[in-house]
N, C-alpha and C positions, 0 to 999 in steps of 0.2 A: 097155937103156933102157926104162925104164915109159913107157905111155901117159898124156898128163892127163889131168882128170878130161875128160869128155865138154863140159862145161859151159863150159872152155876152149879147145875147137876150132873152128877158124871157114873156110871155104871161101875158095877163092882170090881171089876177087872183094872179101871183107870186108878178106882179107888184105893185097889191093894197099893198098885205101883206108887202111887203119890203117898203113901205111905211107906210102905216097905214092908208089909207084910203079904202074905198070903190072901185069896180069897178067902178061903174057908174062917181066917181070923176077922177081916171084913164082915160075916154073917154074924158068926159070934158077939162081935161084938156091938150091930144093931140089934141081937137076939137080946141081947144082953141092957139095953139103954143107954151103953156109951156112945156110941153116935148114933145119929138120926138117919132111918132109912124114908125115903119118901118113893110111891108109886102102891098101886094096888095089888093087895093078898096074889099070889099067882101070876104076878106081870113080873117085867124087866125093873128089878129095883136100882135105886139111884141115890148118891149121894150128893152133900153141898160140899163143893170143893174148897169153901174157907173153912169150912167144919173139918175135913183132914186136913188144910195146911196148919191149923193149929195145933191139932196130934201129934202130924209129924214134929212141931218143934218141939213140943212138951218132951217129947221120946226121946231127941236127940239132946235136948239138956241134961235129962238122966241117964243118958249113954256114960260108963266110965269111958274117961282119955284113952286113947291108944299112944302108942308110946310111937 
């Protein structure tokens, strides 16, 4: 797997929010293989920010309506 470009990596914090979840669900769920965490054992991990825009929409197609 290549790395993106740089320019597309964003820290866990940016990551929750562009999501909408939590951090701690952010870890889980690179602990996990659902997304790709890049940066070394013990550093500042980072995510690719088109890899969560596409979560988020997945999540919001399976959001029931609100009324």
């Amino acid at each position: 797997m290549t790395r993106p470009p740089r320019h597309r990596l964003v820290p866990t914090n940016v990551a929750a929010l562009a999501v909408g979840v939590s951090e701690a669900t952010i870890r889980k769920w690179a602990s996990r293989g659902k997304i790709t965490r890049y940066g070394a054992p013990n550093c500042r991990q980072e995510f690719d920010i088109d890899e969560l825009t596409r979560i988020a929409l997945e999540r919001r197609a399976c959001a029931p309506a609100t009324p």
